[in-house]
N, C-alpha and C positions, 0 to 999 in steps of 0.2 A: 340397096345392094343388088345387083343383077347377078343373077342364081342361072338364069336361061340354061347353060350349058351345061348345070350341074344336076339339073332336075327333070322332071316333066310334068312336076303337079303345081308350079309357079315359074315366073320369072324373075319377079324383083320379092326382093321384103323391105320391108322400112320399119325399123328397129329404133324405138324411143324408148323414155322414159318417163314416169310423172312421181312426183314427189310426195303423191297424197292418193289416197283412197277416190276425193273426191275431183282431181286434177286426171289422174288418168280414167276416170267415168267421163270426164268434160272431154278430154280427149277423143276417145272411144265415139263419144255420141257427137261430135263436132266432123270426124273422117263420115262417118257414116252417114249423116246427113248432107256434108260437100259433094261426094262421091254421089248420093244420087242424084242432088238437085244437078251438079254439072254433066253427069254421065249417064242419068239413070238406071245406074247397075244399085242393087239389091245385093248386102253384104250379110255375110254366115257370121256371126258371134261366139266365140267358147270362151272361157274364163269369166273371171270376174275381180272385181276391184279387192277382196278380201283375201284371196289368194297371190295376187301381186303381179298378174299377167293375165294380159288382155289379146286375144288371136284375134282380127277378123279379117275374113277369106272374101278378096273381092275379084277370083277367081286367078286372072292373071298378078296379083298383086295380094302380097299377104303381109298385114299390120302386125306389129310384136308390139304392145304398151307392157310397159314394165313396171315394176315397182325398183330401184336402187339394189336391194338386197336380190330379186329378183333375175336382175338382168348380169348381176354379179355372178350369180348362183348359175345360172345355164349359160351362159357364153355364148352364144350366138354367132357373134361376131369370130369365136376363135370355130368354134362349128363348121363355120360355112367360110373359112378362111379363103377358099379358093375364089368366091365370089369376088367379084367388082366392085367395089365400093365407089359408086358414084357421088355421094356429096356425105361430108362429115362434118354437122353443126353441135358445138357444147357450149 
């Protein structure tokens, strides 16, 4: 989602899901690993998989992993309604 215009502390977010405790851990540590080996950016972590939502801040770009009930529960998508929604895969 491009946010650019609406923020100044990102520009994109990219808003998933995982279905498991341990699917959105694999997630989490799968971004964070691609992202450095390809870009060598070093990503900030908050959340956690027991909670059901996963934040990590890779400055210009901020991941949302969710848990289902989660991603339900905060909306995001209806939050940040004004954003660009550049690609949407289910």
């Amino acid at each position: 989602m491009d946010i650019y215009d609406l923020t100044v502390f990102a520009s994109y977010f990219v808003i998933c899901s995982g279905t498991s405790e341990r699917m959105l851990k694999t997630l989490a540590d799968a971004a964070v690993q691609a992202v450095k080996e390809e870009y060598g950016l070093l990503a900030r972590t908050e959340g956690d998989t027991n909670g059901g939502w996963i934040v990590i801040d890779f400055g210009d770009v901020v991941v949302h992993l969710f848990s289902p009930d989660r991603r339900a529960y905060y909306r995001l998508e209806e939050l940040w309604d004004q954003g660009k929604v550049l690609l949407h895969l289910q």
